[in-house]
N, C-alpha and C positions, 0 to 999 in steps of 0.2 A: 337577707340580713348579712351582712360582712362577717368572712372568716375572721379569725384572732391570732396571731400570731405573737406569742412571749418568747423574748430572749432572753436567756438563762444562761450562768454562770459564776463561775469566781469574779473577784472585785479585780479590777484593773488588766482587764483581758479584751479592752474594747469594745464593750458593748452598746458603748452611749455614743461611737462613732458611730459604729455600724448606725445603730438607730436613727439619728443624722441624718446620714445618708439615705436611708430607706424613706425615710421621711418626706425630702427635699425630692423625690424626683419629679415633682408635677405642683410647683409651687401655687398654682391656683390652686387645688383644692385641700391643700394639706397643710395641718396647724398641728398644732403639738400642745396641752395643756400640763403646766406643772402642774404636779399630784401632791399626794400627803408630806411628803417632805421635797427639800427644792429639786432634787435631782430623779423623783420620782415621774417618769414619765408616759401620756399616753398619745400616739398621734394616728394620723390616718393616711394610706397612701394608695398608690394606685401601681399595678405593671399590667401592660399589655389588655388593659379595657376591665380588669379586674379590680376592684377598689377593697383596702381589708384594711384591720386595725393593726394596730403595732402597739407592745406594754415593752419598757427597758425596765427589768430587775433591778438594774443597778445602783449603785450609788447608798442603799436602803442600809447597808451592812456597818456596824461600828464595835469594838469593841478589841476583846483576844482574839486569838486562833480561834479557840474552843467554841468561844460566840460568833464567829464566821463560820464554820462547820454546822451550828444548827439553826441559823439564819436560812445559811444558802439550803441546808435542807427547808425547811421549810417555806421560802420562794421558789421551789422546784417542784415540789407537791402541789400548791396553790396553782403553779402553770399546770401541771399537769391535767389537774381538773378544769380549769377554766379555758385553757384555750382551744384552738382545733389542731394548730401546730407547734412544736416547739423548736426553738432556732438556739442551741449549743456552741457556744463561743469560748472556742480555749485560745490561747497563745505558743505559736509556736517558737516564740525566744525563751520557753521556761520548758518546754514541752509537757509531759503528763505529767501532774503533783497528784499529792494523795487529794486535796480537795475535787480536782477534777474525775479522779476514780470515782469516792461517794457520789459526783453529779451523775455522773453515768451509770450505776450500780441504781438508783432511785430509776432511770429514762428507759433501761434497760427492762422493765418491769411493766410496761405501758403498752397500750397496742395502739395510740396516737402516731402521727410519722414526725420523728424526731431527725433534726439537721445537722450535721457538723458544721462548723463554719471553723474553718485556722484561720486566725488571723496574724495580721502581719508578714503574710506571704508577700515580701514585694522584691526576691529576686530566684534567681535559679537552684541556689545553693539552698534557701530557705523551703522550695518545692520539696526537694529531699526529705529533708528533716521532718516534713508532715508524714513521711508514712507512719511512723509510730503511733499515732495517732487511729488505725484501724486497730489495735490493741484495748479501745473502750470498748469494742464488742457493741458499734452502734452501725457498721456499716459502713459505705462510704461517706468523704469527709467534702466538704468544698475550702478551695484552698481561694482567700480574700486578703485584701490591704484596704481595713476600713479607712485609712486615710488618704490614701490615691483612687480608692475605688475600682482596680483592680479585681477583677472578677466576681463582682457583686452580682455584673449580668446574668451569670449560667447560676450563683444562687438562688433570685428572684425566680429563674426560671422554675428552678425545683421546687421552690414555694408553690408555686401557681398548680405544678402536677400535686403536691403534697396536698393541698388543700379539698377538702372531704364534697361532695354536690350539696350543696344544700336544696333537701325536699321543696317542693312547692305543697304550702299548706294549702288545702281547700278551706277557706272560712264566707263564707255567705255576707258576713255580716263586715264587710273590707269598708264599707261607707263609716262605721260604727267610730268614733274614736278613741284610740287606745291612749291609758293614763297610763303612765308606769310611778310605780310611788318608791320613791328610793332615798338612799341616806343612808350615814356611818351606823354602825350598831347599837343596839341597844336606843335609839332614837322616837320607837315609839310605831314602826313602821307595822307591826304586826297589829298591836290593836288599835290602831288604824283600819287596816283590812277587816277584821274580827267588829268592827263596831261598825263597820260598814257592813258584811254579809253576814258577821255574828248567827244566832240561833236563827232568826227568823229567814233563811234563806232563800233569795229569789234570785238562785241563779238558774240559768236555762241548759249550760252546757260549760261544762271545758273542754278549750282546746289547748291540745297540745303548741307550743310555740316551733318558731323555724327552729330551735334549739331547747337540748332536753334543760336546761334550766332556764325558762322563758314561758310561764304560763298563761296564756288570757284565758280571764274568766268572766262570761259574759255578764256584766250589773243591769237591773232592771227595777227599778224602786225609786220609790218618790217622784218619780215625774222623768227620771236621769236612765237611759240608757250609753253605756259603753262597754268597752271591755278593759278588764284591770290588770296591766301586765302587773304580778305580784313576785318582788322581788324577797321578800319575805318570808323566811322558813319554809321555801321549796324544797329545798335537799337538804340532808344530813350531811353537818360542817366536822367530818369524818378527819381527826388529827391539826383541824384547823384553831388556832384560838381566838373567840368571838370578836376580842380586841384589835385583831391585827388587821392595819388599815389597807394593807395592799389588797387584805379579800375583798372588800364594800367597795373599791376601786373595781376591781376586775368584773365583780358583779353587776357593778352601776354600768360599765360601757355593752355589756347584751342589752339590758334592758331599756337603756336611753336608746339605743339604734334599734330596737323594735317597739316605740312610742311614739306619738304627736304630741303629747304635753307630758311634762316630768314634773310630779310634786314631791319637790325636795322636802322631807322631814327633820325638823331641826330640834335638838333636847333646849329646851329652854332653860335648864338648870345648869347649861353647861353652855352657852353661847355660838354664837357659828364660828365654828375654829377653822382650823386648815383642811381636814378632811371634806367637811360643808362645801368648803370654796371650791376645791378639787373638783369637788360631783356636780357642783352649779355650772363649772366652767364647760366640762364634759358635756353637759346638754346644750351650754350656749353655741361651744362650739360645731355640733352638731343640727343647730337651729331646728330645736324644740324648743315650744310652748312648755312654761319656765311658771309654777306656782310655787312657795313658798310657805310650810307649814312651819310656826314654831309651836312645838307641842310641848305638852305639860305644864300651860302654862297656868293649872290650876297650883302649882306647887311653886309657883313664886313669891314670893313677899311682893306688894307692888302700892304706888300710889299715882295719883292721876297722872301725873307725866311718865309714869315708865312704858307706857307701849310704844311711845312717840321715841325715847329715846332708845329705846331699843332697836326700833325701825329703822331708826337714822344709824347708828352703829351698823348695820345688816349693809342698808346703801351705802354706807361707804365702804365698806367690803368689794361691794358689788361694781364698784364704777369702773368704766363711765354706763354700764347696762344696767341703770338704775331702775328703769320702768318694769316694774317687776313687781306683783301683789303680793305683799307679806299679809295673813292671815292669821290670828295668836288661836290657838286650838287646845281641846282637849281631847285627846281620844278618850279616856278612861269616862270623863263625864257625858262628853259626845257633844261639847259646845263646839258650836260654827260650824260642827261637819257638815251638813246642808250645805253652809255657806262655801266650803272649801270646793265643796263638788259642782256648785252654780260655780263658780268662780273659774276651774278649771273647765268646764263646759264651755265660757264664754271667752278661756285663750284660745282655744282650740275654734271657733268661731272667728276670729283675730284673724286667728294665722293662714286663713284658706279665704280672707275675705280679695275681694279683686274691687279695683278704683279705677270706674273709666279713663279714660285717657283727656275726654276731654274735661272735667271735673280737674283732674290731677294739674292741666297745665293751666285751666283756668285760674289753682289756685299758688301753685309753687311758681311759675315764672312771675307774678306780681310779687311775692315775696325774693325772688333771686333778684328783680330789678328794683327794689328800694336795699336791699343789702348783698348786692354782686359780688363774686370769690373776688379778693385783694389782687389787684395787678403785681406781676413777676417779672423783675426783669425788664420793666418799663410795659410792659404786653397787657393788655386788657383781656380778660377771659369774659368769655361772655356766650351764655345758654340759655338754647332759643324752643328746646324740646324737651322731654321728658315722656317716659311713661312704665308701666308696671311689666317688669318681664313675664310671662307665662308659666310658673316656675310652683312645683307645690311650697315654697315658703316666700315669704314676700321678698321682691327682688326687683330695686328699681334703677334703671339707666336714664342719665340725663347727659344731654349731648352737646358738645362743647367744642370751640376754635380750638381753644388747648388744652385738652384733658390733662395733659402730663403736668399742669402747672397748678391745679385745684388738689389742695395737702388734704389730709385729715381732718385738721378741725374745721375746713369751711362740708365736707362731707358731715359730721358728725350735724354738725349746724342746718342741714338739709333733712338729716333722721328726723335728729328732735323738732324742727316747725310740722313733719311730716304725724310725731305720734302729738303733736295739739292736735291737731284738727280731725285724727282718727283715731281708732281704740287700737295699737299694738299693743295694751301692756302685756306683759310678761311675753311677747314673742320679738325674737330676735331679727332686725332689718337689716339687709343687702343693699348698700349706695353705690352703682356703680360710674364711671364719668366714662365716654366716649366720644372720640370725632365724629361731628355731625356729617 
């Protein structure tokens, strides 16, 4: 499972360049999802064959002084606990303020390996003026220009040594499919788990996860064996307050990157707001198999048309990755749980299934040639191949005169005839175009 790397700091010290940049170095595999609020961000990147996540603090803070001072405390604590490494981003046109002392004074405290980064080093005179800077009593600093990119190199470098080995679990049971159930607080995620292995308990073993807060515990009841990454009252939320959406962020990206299907839980009393979306997106973009619980929905007032409209509000939320099972649940009564856990059983079936080759072209090039991607340019595009890459999530290449000229929406238009005619829902599809 991928290291975590949080940058932390004061507000307007560059941290949302840096992050940018760390981001963008390998734009095939690297996305970025807005979080809880718009500048709340998580993305994923790669140096030197190494692939880890990225969380930017930034942006989260409003307010006075005094409410900047126990904000940024308190996103500094949150990285602390959550990630493997923390990446310290002062400025060296302001050099040391008392806010950057308390960030230090907290990191100072930690036996994590904690980074300097100055930035806005981008000439000689400004190298200088970073020594001050060894006065946080964190060590050495790396001296950067998140906007030229200026010595990011030998940063990443020290990232990659910073970064902790992650164990190789033994688990027997690797075949098994892991659900991770996640969602903002207080959504219901606990008795959830509790009404799933409640009193009558049929579990076999826990294992511990690649990380101390990542547990699978193996389920075996009713007919359903997996294992349930339980993101839910693991650890004690020590100085944390349950409300605060950066933690269910930081927590949702462990346990989406050690699942195959993510059953998002949603309060129904309270709709799928921004956070909801945030942790949907975080799985999509990590192409996991994607269930949708709204729970409690024994406490709604309702008449025959509210599950429908409810559904439809959720989809358009969601688009254009509409294919996605919305399920209305109860933990407390324990309605449709069955149904929730067949349901995620059968993305998880979805997303690992394989489409001969020839099945796939006997049926997608009769649908490309009665509706062929729009000619560019005067240029006729025209695709004569297709088939399913090898790939653990579904991943298809279809091969063309002129890739470069087949947009979006005739790709998009290739997904959707692809999920009629087979069961993707809730698992995310790869369209890729290539010269034949």
């Amino acid at each position: 499972m991928n290291n975590i790397v949080a940058i932390v700091g004061r507000p307007n010290v560059g941290k949302s360049t840096l992050f940018n940049r760390m981001i963008k170095r390998r734009e095939a595999i690297v996305d970025s999802v807005s979080g809880v609020t718009r500048d709340r961000n998580y993305g994923k990147s790669e140096w030197n064959g190494k692939e880890f996540s990225v969380i930017d603090t930034g942006g989260y803070i409003k307010g006075s002084d005094d409410v900047f001072e126990g904000e940024i405390r308190k996103q500094v604590e949150l990285a602390i606990e959550e990630a493997d490494v923390i990446l310290f981003v002062v400025d060296v046109e302001e050099g040391i303020t008392p806010m950057d002392e308390e960030v230090a004074k907290l990191l100072r405290k930690v036996t994590k390996p904690v980074l300097i980064a100055v930035n806005k080093v981008d000439n000689a005179m400004r190298q200088k003026d970073a020594y001050e800077f060894y006065n946080l009593g964190l060590g050495e600093y790396y001296t950067i220009s998140g906007n030229s990119g200026s010595g990011t190199g030998e940063l990443m470098d020290a990232l990659m040594e910073a970064f902790p080995e992650k164990p190789e679990v033994e688990n027997t049971d690797d075949s098994l499919p892991r659900f991770a159930v996640v969602g903002r607080p207080n959504a219901g995620k606990s008795s959830f788990i509790n009404a799933l292995i409640g009193e009558e308990r049929y579990i076999v073993t826990d294992i511990a996860g690649t990380t101390r807060d990542s547990i699978d515990t193996k389920y075996n009841r009713f007919g359903f064996e997996f294992n349930l990454v339980d993101t839910a009252g693991i650890r004690k939320k020590s100085k944390v307050k349950e409300d605060l959406e950066f933690y269910s962020v930081m927590r949702s990206v462990r346990a989406i990157e050690h699942s195959d299907v993510c059953i998002l839980m949603i309060d129904a009393t309270r709709g799928f707001e921004g956070q909801d979306q945030s942790i949907f997106w975080l799985a999509e973009k990590n192409r996991k198999g994607i269930v949708i619980l709204v729970n409690k929905w024994d406490l709604v007032e309702k008449d025959t048309m509210s599950t429908k409209q409810y559904e439809e509000k959720i989809r358009k939320e969601i688009e254009p990755f509409t294919d996605v099972p919305i399920l209305f649940v109860s933990a407390l009564t324990k309605q449709r749980l069955l149904k929730a856990l067949e349901t995620a059983v059968q993305v998880f079936e979805s997303r690992k299934q394989r489409i001969a080759t020839s099945k796939l072209n006997d049926l997608m090039l009769k649908i490309i040639e009665n509706y062929p991607p729009p000619a560019l340019k005067g240029k006729h595009i025209k695709i004569k191949y297709c088939m399913q890459l090898p790939t653990p999530t579904p991943q298809f290449v279809f091969f063309a005169n002129l890739p470069q000229y087949v947009k979006d929406p005739y790709k998009r238009f290739l997904e959707n005839k692809l999920r009629e005619h087979y069961d993707f829902s809730g698992v995310p599809i790869d369209i890729y175009i290539r010269e034949k």
